[in-house]
N, C-alpha and C positions, 0 to 999 in steps of 0.2 A: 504494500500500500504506500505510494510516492502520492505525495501532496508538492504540488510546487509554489503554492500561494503560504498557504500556515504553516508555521513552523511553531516550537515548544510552547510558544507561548502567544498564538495569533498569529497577524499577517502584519510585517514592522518591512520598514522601509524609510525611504529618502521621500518626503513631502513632495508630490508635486509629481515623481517620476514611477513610473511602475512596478511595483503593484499600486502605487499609492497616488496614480494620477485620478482627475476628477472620474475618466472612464470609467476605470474599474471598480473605485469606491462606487459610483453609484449601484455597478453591475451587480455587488455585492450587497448592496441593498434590497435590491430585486431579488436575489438569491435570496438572501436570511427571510426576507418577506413572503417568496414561496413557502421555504423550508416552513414555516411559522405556521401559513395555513394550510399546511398539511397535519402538523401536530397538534396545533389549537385552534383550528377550524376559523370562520370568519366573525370579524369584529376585532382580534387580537392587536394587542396594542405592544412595544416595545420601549423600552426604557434606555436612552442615551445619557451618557453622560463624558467629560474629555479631562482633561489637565493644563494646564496653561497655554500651553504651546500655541504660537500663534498660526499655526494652519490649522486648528482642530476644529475651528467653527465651520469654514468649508467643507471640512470629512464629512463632520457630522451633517451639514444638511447636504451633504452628497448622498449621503448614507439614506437620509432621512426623503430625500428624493425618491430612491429607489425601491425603498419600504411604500410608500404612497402609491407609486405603479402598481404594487400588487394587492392595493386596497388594506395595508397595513397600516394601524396609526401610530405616530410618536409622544414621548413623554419627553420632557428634555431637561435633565436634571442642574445644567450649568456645568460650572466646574467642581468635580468631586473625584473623590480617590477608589482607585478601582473596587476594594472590600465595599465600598458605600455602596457602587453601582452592583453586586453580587450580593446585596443584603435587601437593597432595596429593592430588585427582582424577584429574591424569593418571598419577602415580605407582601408585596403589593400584587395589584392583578395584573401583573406582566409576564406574557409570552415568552419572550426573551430579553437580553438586557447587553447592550454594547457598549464597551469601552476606549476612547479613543486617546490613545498612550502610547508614548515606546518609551514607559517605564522611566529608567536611567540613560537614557540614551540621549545624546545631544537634541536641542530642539531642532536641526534640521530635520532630524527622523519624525517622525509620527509609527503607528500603529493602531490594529483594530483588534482586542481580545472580543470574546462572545461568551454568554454565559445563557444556558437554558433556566427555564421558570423555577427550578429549583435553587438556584445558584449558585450549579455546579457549572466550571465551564466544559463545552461540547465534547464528547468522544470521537477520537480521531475519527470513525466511519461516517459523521455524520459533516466532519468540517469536510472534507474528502468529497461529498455530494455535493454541496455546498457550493465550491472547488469548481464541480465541473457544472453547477449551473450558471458561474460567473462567465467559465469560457462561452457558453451557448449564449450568455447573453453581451456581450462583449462583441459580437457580430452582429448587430442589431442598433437600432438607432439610440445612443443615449436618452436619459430621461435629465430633465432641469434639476436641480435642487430645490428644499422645498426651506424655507426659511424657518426658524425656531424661536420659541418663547421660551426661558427657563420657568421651569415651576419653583419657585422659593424654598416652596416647603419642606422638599423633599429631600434637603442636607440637611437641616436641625433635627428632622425625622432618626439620621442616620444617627445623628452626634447623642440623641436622648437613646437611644438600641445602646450604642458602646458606655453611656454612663453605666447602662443600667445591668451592667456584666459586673461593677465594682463591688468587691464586696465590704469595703468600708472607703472611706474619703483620703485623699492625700494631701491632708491638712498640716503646713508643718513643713512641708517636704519644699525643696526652690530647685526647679530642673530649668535646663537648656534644651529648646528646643530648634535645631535646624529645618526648618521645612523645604530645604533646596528650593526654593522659587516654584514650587509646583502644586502639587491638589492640596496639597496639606496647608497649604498659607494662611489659611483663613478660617480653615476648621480647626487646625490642633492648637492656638495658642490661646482661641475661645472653650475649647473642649476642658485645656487641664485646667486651665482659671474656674470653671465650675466643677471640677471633682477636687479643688482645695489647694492647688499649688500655686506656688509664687511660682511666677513663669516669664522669665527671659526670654524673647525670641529672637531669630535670626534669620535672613535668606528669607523672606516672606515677603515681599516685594515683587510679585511677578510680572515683567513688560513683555510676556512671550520670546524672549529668546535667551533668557536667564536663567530658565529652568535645567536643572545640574551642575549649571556653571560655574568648577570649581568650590561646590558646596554640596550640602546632604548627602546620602549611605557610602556614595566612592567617593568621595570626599571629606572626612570626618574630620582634619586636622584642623581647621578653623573653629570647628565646635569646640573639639579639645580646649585649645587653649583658651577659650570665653568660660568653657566651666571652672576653670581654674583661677581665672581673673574674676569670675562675679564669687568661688566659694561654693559654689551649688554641689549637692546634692549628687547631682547625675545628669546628665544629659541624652538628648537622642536624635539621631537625624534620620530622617527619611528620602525616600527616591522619588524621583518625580512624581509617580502615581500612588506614592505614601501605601505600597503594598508591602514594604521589606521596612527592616530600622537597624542601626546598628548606635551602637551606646559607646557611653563616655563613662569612665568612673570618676567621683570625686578629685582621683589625683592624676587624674586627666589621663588614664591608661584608657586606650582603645577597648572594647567590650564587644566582638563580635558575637554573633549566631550561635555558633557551639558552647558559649558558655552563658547568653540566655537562656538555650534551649535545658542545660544543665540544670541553671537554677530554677529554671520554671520544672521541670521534672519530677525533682527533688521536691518543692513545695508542693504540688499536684500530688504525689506520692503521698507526703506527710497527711494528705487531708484525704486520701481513700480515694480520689478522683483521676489516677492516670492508668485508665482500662489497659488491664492487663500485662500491666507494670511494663510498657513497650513505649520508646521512641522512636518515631519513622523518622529517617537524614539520609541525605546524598551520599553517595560517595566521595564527594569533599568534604566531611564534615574529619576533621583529625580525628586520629587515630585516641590524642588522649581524652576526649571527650567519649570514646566507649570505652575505655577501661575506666572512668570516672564512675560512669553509669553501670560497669559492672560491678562495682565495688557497694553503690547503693541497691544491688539487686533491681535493678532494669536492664532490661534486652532492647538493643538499637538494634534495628533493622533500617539495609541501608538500600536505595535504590538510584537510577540514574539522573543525572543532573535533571532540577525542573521543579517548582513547586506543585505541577499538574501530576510528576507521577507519586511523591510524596503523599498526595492526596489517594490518588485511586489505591497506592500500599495503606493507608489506612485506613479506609473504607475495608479494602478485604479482609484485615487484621481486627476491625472493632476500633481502632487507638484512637484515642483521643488529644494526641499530642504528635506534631511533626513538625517537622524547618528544614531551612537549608543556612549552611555554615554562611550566606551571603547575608541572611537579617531575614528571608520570608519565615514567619513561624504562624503555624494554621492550627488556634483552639476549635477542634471541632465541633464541641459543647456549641459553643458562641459563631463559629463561622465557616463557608466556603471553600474559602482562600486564604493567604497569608492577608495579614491586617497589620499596618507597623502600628496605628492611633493605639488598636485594642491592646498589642503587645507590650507596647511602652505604660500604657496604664496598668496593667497585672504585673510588671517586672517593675515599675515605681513603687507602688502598693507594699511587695515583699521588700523594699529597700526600706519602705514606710514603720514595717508590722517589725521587722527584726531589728532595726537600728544597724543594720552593717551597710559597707558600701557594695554596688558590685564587686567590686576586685577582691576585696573578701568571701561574696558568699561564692568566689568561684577559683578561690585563691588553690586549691588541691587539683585543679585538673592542670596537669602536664601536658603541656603543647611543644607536639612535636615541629620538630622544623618542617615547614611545608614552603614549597616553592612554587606559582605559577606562571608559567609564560604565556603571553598570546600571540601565536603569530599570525599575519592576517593573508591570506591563501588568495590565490585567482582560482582553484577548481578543487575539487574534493575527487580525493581517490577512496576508495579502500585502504585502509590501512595492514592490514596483511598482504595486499600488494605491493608494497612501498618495501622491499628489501634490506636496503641503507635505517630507513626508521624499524624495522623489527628489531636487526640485531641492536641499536642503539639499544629498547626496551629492555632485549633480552638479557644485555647485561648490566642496565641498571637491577632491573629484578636479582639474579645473582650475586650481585654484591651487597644487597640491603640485605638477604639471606633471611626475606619472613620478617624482620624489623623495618615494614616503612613500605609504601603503596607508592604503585607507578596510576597512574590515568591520563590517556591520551584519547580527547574525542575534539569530535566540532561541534563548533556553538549551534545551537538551531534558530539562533536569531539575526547574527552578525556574519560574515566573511572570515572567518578566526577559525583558528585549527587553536586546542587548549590545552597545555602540558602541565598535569602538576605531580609532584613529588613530593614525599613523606618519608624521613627516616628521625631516627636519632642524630645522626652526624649532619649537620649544616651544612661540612665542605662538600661532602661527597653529593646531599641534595640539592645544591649550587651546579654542582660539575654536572651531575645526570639531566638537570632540567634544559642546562644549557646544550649541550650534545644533543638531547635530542628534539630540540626544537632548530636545530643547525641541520638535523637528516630530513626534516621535515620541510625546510626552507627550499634545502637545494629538491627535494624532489618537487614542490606545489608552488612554491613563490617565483 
């Protein structure tokens, strides 16, 4: 099953050019609007919403265009963060629910995630249909755009849904909030002001072409040092569409994924609530984040990069808890998808309830050295093709001897072939990551 429009996580692109010209968005409109009344029969309505970026009003009424051709109506939620739009579709009477993001991605890109009335997003068989009604309609005469009204309501809506996950207030507590210029700007610094925090903001300013720029989840070093200069507490920045977060501690150590997900674990645990005493993580998540977890009597189970398949391992497993070592962490109790608002509020709360900082309550997990490279590819081979990059692999594997993980794939979003390496020794996973993103160069680049 070859999809050549979706990849892990939607249809992402360069604004303007294809997949992501006015064409095809609207063809794709057309399409999800068929698909729609095929499942929810006529009258079905669809719930839009985007992130700053200044082409996202065009998508969306491109989008919104081609839902209308097939006599599908829209909801238009404004700017809001992907988990809103995947709460507020399975909350409300929506068919389906569109998100127009490319996440972390520079604001040239845009993107189109899709999420069905449950709000779960689509199974590959169905994006894959989806796919080829775009192509069928792509040969056929465009339709107009159809212009949009935000509905107001429908982001406080979201923000009273995530109050109401808290199990006490974070009263007392003074965090740092980075909202990268993106969906979060405007929600999260109103969000924690009403669940009790003194709240610093930053990067919440968005003029559409700001958004990531040098600030929030891959960019954390400017939060750092603001939670260290205001004193606070903790900090947290989010990605453009405020689905991932990655933390600051007090003394301004970086706080990634793996030892949120630890301490949220650990607490879930303590209170009888992490089914089946299991965490679902990537195969990037370090190596000393599962002996951590074996140590507290939980089982990680790991799956391949993606907060999409995270999810479907935990649906089949019951769990209740998954992430990825990038900042996505998905309670399933409470949601969908990864949520950075929801996450940052529940790993505040236990900063709240214990009095220690992060780097304390995650000060016992041993982080191995991990290395990644990205190199960025003109064509994708097989990589058991590639002779020069197997044996690279083959003798990094041999020489880590069982201590420390090789992972070599492609991105499903980007042009990137992705190397990373895990051992004990630094030099050696220094030297391995470099090698063989050097067999990789000369075979793809």
């Amino acid at each position: 099953m070859v999809r050549k429009l979706f990849g892990t996580d939607g249809i992402r692109g360069v604004a303007g050019e294809r997949p992501l010209d006015e064409a095809t968005v609207s063809a794709f409109g057309c399409a999800l609007g068929k698909d729609v009344r095929v499942h929810a029969g006529e009258g079905a309505t669809v719930l839009i919403g985007m992130d700053t970026r200044e082409s996202g009003t065009w998508i969306a009424e491109s989008i919104a265009g081609g839902l209308l051709e097939q006599r599908v109506a829209c909801c238009f939620a404004g700017v809001i963060t992907t988990p809103g739009v995947a709460y507020l579709t399975r909350s409300g009477a929506f068919a389906a629910g569109v998100m127009v993001s490319a996440s972390h991605n520079p604001y040239e890109d845009n993107g189109i995630k899709v999420f069905a009335s449950t709000g779960y997003k689509l199974p590959d068989g169905e994006e894959l249909e989806i796919e080829h009604e775009i192509f069928r309609v792509l040969r056929q005469q465009p339709v107009p755009p159809q212009p949009l009204e935000t509905d107001a309501l429908l982001a406080p809506r979201y923000a009273d849904f995530l109050l109401s996950t808290l199990p006490g207030r974070l009263d007392g507590l003074h965090v740092v909030l980075d909202c990268g210029n993106g969906a979060a700007s405007h929600l999260a610094p109103e969000l924690f002001r009403r669940a009790g925090a003194r709240v610093t903001s930053i990067n919440d300013q968005p003029n559409g072409r700001n958004i990531n720029l040098h600030c929030g989840a891959l960019h954390p070093g400017q939060l750092a040092e603001m939670v260290v200069a205001e004193k606070a507490h903790a900090g947290v920045a989010f990605d453009g569409d405020a689905d991932r977060a990655i933390f600051v501690s007090s003394s301004g150590r970086i706080v990634n994924g793996d030892a949120v997900m630890l301490i949220l674990a650990r607490s879930l645990k303590q209170q009888g609530r992490l089914a089946g005493a299991t965490l679902v993580s990537t195969v990037m998540s370090n190596l000393g984040l599962e002996l951590a977890l074996e140590r507290d009597g939980v089982r990680m189970v790991r799956t391949p990069v993606g907060d999409k398949y995270v999810l479907e391992e935990m649906l089949r497993l019951g769990a209740s808890l998954g992430g990825e070592q990038s900042g996505h962490v998905i309670f399933h109790q409470f949601a969908t998808t990864g949520d950075g608002m929801l996450t940052a509020l529940h790993t505040f709360s236990i900063v709240r309830e214990t009095g220690k900082s992060l780097e304390e309550l995650s000060s016992d997990m041993e982080v191995f050295p991990q290395k990644l490279v990205n190199i960025r590819v003109k064509q994708r081979r097989k990589l058991e093709e590639m002779a020069g990059v197997q044996e690279a692999i083959l003798l990094a594997e041999r020489t880590l001897d069982g201590v420390g993980r090789v992972l070599v794939r492609f991105s499903g979003t980007e042009p990137l072939a992705r190397v990373m390496v895990e051992g004990r020794d630094a030099g050696l996973v220094e030297q391995f990551s470099q090698s063989i993103a050097k067999a990789i160069e000369l075979e793809l680049s």
